[in-house]
N, C-alpha and C positions, 0 to 999 in steps of 0.2 A: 800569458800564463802557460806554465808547460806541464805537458801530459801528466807527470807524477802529481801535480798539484791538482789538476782536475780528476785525477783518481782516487784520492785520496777524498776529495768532496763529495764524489758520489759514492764513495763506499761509509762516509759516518751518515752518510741522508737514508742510505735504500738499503742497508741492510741491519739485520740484530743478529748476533750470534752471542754463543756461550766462552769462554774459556776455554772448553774441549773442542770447540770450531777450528775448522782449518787454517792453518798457521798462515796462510798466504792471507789470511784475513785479521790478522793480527791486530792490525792498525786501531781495527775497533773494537776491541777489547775493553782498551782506555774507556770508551763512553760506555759500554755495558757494564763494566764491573765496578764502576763506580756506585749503580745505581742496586747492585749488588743482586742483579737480576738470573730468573734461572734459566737452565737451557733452556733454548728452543731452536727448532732448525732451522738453516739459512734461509731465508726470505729475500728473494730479490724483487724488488718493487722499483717500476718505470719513475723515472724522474724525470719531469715534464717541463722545466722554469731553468732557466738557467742563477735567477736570484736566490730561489733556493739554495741553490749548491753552493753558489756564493757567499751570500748575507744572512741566511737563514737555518736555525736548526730544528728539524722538523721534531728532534725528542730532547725533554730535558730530567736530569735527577732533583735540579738543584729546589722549584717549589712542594713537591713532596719527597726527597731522597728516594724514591724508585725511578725508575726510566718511563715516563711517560708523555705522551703522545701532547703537544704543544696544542690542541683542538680539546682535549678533555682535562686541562687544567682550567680549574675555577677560581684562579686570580691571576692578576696580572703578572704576568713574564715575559723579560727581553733577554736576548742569546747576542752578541755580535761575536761574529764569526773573526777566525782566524783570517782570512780570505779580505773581511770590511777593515780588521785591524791594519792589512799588509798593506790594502788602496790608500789608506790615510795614512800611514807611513806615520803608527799612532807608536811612539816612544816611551812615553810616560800616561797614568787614567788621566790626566787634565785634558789631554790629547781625543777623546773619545767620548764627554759627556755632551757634546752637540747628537749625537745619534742614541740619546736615552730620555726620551719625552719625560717631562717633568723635573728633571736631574739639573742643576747648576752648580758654577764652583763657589764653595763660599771661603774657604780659606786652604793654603796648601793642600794636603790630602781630603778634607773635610767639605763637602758638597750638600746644595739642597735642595730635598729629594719632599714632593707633594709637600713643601711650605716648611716643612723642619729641616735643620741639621744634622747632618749623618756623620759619623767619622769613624764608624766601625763596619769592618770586611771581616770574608774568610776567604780562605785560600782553601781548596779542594773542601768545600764546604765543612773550614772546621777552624776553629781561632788560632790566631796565632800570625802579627804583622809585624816581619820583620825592621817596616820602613816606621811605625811610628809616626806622633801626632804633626811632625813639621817636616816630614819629606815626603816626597811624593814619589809613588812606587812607580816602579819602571815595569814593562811588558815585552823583558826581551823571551825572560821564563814564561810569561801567557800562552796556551792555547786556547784560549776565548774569556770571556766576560760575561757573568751570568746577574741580571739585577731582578731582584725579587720583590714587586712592588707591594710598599703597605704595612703591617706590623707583619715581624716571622718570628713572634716570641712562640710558635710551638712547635715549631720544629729547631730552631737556632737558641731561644734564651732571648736575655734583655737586649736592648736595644731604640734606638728612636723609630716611629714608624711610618717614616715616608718610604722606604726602600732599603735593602741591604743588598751591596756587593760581594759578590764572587768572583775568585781566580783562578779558574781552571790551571793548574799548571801544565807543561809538555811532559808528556808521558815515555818512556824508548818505545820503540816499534821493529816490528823484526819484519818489516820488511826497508832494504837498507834505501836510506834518505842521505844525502851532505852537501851543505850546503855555507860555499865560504862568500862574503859580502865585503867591500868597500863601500862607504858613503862621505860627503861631505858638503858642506853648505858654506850662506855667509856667517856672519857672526864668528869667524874661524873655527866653525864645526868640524869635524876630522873623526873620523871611527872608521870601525873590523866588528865584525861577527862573524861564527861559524860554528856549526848548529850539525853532530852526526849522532846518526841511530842506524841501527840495525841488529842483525842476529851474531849471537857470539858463536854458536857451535850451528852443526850440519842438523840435530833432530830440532832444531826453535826451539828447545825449553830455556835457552838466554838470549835475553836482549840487551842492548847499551844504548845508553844516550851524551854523550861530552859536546855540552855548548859554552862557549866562550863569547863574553862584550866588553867592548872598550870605548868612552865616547868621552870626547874634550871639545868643549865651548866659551865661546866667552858672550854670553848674554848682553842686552844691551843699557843693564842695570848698570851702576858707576861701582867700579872696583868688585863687581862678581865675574865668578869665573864655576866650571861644573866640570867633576870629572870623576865619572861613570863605570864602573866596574863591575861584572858578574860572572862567578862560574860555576856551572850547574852539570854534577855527576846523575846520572839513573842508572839502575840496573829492573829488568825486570824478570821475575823466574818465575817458570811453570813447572814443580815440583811432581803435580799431577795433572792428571785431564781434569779435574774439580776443582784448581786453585790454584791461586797468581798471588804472589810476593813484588811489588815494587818497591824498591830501595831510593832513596831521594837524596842528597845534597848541595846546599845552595851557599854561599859565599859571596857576599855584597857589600862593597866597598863603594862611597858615595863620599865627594869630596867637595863643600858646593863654599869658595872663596864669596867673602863678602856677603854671608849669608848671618844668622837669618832674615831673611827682607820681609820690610815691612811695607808700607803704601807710599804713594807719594802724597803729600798735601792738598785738599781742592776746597773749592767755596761749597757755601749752601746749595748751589745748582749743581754740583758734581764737576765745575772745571778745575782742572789742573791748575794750580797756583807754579808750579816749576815744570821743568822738562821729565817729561816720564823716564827718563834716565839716573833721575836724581835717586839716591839713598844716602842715610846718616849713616853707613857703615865705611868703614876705614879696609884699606887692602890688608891690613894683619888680621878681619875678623874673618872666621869661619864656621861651617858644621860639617862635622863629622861623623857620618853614620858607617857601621861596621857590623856585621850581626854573618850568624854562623846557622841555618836552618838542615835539620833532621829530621826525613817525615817518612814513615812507611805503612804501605796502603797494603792488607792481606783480603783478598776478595774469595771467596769459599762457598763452592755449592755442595753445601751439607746433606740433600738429598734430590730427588727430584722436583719439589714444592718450598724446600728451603734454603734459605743461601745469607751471606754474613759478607759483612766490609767492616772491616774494621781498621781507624785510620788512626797511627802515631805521630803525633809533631813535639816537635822540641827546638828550640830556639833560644840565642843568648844575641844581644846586642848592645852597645854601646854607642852613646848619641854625646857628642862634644861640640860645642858650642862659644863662640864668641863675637859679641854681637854689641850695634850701638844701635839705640831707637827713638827715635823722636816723641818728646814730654811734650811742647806746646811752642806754639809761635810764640816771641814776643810783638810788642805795642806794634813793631815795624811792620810786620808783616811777613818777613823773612829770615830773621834772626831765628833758628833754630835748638831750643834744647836738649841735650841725647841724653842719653842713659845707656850706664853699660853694663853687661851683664856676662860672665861668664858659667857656666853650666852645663855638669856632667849627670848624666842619666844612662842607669843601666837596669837591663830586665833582663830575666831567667823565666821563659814560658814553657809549661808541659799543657799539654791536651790528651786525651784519648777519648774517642767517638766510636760506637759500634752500634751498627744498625744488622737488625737479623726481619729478612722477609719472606713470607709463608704465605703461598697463592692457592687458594682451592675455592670450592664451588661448593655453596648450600643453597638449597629451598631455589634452584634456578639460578642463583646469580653467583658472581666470580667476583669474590673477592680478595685483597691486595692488604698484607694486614702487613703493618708494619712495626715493629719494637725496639725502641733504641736507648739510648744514653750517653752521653758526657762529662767529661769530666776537665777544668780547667785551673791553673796553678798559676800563678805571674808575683815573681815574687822581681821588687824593685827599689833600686838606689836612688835619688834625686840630691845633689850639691850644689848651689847657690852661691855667686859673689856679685855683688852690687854696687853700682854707687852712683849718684846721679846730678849736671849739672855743676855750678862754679864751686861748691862744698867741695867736691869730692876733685875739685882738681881737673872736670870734663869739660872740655871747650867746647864752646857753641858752633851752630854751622851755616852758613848761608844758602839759603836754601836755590836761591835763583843763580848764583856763579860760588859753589861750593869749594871748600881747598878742606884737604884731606892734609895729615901727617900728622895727627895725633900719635902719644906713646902711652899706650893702656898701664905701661909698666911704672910711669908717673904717678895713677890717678891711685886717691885716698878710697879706697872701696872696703864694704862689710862684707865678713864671708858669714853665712850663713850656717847651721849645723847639718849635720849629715842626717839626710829624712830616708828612712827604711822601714818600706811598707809591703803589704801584700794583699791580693784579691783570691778568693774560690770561687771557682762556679760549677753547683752540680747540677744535671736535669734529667729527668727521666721521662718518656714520652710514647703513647701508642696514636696512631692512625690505620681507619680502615678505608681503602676506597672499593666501593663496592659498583660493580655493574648492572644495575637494579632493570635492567631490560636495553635492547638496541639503542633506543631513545635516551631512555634517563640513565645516566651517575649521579654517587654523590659521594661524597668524602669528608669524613667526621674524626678529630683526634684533640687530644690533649698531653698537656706537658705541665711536669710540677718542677720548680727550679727550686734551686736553697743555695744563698752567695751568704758570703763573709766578706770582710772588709778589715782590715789590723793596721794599726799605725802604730809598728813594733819600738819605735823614736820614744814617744811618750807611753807606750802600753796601752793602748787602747782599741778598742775594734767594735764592730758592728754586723749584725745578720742577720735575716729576714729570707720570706722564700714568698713563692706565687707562683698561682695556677695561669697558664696559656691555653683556652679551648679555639679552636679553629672548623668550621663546619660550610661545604658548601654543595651545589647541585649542577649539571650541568646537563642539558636540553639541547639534543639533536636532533631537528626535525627530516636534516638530510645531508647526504654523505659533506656538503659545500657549508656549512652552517651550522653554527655551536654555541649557545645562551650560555651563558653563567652569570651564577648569584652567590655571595659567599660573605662570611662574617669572621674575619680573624682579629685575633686580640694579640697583645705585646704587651712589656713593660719595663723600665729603666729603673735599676736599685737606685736610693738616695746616695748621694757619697757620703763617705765618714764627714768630712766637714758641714754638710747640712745637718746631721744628727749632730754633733757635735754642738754645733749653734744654740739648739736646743736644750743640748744634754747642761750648756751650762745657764743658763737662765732659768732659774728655779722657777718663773712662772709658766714654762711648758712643760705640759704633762702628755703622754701617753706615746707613743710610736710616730713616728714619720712610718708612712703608708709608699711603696714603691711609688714612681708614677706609672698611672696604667692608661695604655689605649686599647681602641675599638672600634673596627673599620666595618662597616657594611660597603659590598663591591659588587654593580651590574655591569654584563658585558655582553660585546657578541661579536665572533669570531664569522669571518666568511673568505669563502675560497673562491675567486673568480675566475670565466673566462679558461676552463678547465686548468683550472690551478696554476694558474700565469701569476697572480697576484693574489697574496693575501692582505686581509684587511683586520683590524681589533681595535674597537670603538670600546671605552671604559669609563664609567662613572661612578665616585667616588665619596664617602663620608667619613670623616677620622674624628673624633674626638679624645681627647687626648685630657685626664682627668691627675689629679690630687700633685698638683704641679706645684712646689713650692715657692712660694712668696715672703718678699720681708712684711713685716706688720709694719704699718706706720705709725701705731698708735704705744708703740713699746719704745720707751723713755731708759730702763734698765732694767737692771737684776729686781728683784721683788716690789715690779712695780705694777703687778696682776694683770698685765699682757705677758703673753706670751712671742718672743723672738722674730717668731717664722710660724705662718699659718697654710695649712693645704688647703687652700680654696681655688686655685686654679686649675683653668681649664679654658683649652685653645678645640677648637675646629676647622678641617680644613677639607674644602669642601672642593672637585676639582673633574673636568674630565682631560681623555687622551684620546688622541686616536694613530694610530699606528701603522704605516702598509712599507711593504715590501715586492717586491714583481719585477715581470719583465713587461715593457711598454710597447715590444717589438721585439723580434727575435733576436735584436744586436744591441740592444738598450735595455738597461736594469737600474732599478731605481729603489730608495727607502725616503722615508716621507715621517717625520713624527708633529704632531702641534699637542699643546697641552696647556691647558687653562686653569689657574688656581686662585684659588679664596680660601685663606689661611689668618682667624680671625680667633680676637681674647673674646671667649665667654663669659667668661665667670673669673674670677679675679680683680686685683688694681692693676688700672693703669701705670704701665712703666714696671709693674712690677715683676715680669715673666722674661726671666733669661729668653736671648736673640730675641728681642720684640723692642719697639717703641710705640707707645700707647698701644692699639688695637693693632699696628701692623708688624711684620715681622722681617727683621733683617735679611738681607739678599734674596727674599720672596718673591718672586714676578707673577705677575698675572698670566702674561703669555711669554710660550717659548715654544721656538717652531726650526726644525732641524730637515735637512734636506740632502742628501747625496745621491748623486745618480752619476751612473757608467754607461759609455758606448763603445763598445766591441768593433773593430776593423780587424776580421781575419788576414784579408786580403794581403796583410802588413805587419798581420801578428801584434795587434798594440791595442790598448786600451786607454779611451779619454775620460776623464770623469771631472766633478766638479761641486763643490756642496757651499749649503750656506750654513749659518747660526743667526738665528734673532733671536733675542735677550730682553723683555720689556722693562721698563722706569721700576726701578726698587729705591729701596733707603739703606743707609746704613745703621750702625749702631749709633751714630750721634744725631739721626735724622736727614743726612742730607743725604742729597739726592745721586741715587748710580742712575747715570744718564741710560738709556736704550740704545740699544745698539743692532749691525749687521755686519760679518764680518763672512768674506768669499773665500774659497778654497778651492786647487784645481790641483789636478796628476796627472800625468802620460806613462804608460807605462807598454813597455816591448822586448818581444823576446829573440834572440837570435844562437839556433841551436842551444849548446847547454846556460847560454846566458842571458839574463836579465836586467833589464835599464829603466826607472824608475826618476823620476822627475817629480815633486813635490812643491807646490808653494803656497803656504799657510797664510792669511789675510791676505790675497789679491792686491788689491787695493789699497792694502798700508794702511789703514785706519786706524784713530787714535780712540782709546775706549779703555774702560773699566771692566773690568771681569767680573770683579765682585768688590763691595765696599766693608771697609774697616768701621774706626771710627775719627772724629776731628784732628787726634792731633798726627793721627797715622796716614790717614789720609784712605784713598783707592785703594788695589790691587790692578796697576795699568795691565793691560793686555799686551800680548808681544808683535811687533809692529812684523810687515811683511818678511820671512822665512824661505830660505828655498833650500831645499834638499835631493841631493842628487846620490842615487847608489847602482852599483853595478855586481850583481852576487852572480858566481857561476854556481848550479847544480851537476852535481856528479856522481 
């Protein structure tokens, strides 16, 4: 690691400063004014652990939007540091969900987090995903990773409630960093990066940022191929001593041949029926994602007690698509049927988020009030062409020894009409955290949302609103040692086509009800061994209410059932535990396991989207996550090495995703301005499932041994 990089981790750990702070401290700005906090003077605080500085971020904005001390948050939160992303030489989030206890992959960008499906993020805690439902983001733009465990419908809006992701983006910094990379692997891997910031003029009121990425692969799926594009402008100005303008844009071109992939084929027990290389896609398919992102962040201290962030995004993207998927085996057993699908989608996303926070002291205690609101736009195109099987002129495929050279330009396909839709989301929301004595906090808020829903195609729309209260406590009995207890709620609009379901079966009467969850959460944070290791043990209850279901007992239109009934309701019940430390002064380690029980209540069987009878798709019981580093000064190098276990899940068809363990290792060394990095993902080469589809899709195989070599010089 070289010296800039270890200064840079001990100055976002040991110190907080204001905006009017001394420009040589620049760097942290980024993490304070995001949290839109007010002056205070420089504090230097000893840093004790070298995994701290590493792996660890001792403050975070993203579970209450203020800057608060990781020891007096009252729900669970994980940070992976810039520092743990570089060790794992982590690319794209699939790359990173082994180091967030309870998190797995369930499909492309879509993960699952305490027994549910998640597939909504923000990026500097505010909507707006460039990469969309079937690409998976990349993290050349990341400065860290923020997952917020549980429902955060009160500070964020709707959502599922196992967890929601954060993207910290890279911010400019005015003190000057550049940094250019070569890397390359098997699989004909080959990429550049290069990454400068600094101060534009002699007083620091400008800073820049210009990163560039380029990465081409050829995967070991049949007829894919990946190639990686980003480029990312900052500016950042300091107008006054009270207030910072960042200016953002990002430019992402993603090119992924023979896409979109689906699984391979397996039996009941989760084996492979073909070679985990096999796909029904042809070398003419592809996706195509492009999108153009505009975000600027104004952070304002409006007096001594008060201060303002207020974040703009805006984004437009375009996702092209063409693609063959496997309908079902025939009698044979390997006779394959495709279906092919071509499809264009495009989104126009606005946002604006402003939080205003006002610190003062009554009746003894110091409180942290906080007032905000949002505001969100997504207006979208969806075109459809189809056709499937010997009808339309689609040859079948052999699944075990496959021959490719279909011509799409042959097949008899429906083209679909042009669907043009749009979503709102407004919310408005207060929180107080109050410091009720040395020993006790507590923190109490709520948030009212109001969404719309339009299907401008046919003229029709939908909207509803709901309250999010959030309430918790946190018990310090000493400086090493921190309880929490907390109850947050969330909840997820119907979409227009579940109302819709209704809207036309004259035997349902009255509203589809959002669905709503309700977490109660015990914890206990401890600092060992004077602060060598930290430890957070967490226990867990979710229930998750007014879940829609088809009715079984609905025959048709005025047959006095009604469609679709809200009587579901899932629970899932789960601990974590989580550490991070050094084991010795040249040895640093992270550690997660996590246990889950993710079960139907209330409802029919079969009936609850991702579930089969009472269990639920790609839900594991356990999953247990491991990375640890050893320092050799001596040599200037660092060895490290992690696992991932994965336990027996199901898919959507019932069968079985086998259990798995898959090894990882790095070396990593430096010599004067340059760096050498060594990477190899599955050790072992292990054949495994990531995550399961359904029968006629098959798996999502895992990607077989990986190695990546890069060499970046700093200057």
């Amino acid at each position: 690691m070289t010296k800039n990089k270890i200064s840079l981790a001990l100055l976002a750990l040991g110190f907080s400063s204001s905006i009017a702070a001394q420009q040589s401290m620049n760097n942290v700005i980024e993490v304070v004014s995001e949290a839109g906090e007010e002056t205070k003077p420089i504090e230097v605080i000893e840093v004790k652990g070298r995994a701290t500085q590493f792996y660890f971020f001792q403050e975070s904005v993203m579970a209450t939007k203020t800057l608060t001390d990781y020891m007096d948050l009252p729900q669970s939160l994980q940070v992976l540091s810039q520092e743990l992303l570089e060790d794992q030489a982590a690319r794209q989030t699939s790359d990173v969900y082994r180091s967030i206890s309870g998190m797995t992959q369930f499909s492309y960008s879509g993960v699952n987090a305490r027994g549910f499906r998640q597939d909504q993020v923000r990026y500097d805690g505010v909507q707006g995903d460039p990469y969309g439902g079937f690409s998976i983001p990349q993290l050349f733009n990341i400065e860290r990773i923020e997952v917020l465990k549980g429902p955060s419908g009160m500070l964020y809006g709707g959502g599922q409630p196992g967890g929601l992701l954060n993207y910290v983006t890279k911010k400019p910094k005015f003190e000057t960093q550049r940094e250019v990379a070569l890397f390359a692997g098997n699989y004909n891997l080959k990429g550049v990066f290069a990454d400068f910031t600094g101060s534009v003029n002699g007083s620091d009121t400008l800073a820049y940022r210009i990163g560039g990425f380029h990465q081409n692969v050829k995967p070991f799926r049949n007829n894919t191929d990946e190639t990686n594009s980003l480029l990312s402008l900052g500016m950042t100005w300091l107008p006054s001593e009270h207030s910072e303008i960042i200016f953002q844009y990002d430019f992402i071109d993603q090119d992924l041949g023979g896409h979109r992939l689906r699984g391979v084929p397996v039996d009941d027990n989760g084996n492979f029926l073909a070679d985990i290389s096999y796909s029904p896609n042809e070398k003419t398919d592809f996706q195509r994602v492009r999108a153009d992102v505009l975000q600027t962040i104004i952070n304002t201290d409006i007096s001594e007690n008060l201060s303002n962030t207020t974040v703009l995004r805006y984004l437009t993207n375009e996702r092209t698509q063409n693609y063959h998927e496997n309908r079902g085996l025939l009698e044979d057993g390997r006779t394959m049927v495709r279906e092919f699908r071509n499809q264009y989608r495009a989104n126009d996303e606005y946002s604006v988020t402003t939080d205003f926070v006002y610190t003062t002291s009554m009746a003894d205690m110091q409180h942290t009030l906080l007032v905000g609101g949002d505001y969100f736009v997504n207006d979208m195109e969806f075109l459809s062409i189809a056709g499937r099987g010997a009808p339309s002129l689609i040859p079948n495929i052999d699944i075990i020894n496959p021959v490719y050279g279909a011509d799409p330009s042959t097949y008899l396909v429906r083209e679909f009409p042009l669907s043009e839709s749009g979503n709102k989301r407004a919310g408005l929301y207060i929180q107080d955290q109050i410091a009720l004595s040395e020993q006790w906090q507590a923190i109490v808020g709520m948030r009212y949302d109001r969404f719309e829903e339009e299907d401008n195609t046919n003229n029709l729309s939908y909207s509803d609103s709901d309250i999010s209260p959030r309430f918790g406590v946190v018990y310090k009995p000493n400086a090493d040692m921190s309880v929490f207890a907390s109850k947050s709620s969330g909840f997820n609009p119907q979409s227009l086509s579940s109302i819709l379901d209704g809207d036309f079966d004259d035997d349902t009467t009255g509203r589809l009800k959002p669905e709503e969850s309700e977490q109660w959460e015990l914890g206990v944070k401890n600092k060992w061994f004077d602060d060598a290791i930290l430890t957070t043990l967490t226990f867990y209850d979710i229930v998750k209410d007014n879940v829609t279901v088809g009715n079984p007992d609905d025959t048709g239109i005025n047959d006095g059932q009604p469609s679709v009934l809200q009587i579901g309701e899932v629970t899932s019940k789960g601990i974590e535990f989580d550490a991070v430390g050094d084991i010795s002064e040249n040895w640093t380690g992270t550690f997660n396991y996590a246990y889950n029980d993710a079960k139907i209540t209330g409802g029919l069987p079969n009936s609850i989207r991702n579930s089969v009878g009472d269990e639920f798709v790609n839900a594991p019981d356990h999953t247990l996550g491991l990375w640890t580093r050893y320092d050799m000064p001596s040599i200037d190098s660092a060895f490290a090495m992690g696992m991932d276990y994965v336990s027996e899940r199901i898919s959507f068809s019932g069968q079985t995703v086998k259990a798995y363990v898959v090894w990882d290792a790095s070396w990593r060394t430096s010599y004067k301005t340059f760096d050498v990095q060594l990477n190899i993902r599955n050790l072992f080469d292990k054949e495994y499932a990531s995550s399961g589809f359904n029968q006629r899709n098959g798996h999502f195989p895992g990607e077989p041994r990986t190695v990546l070599l890069q060499v970046s010089h700093n200057f």
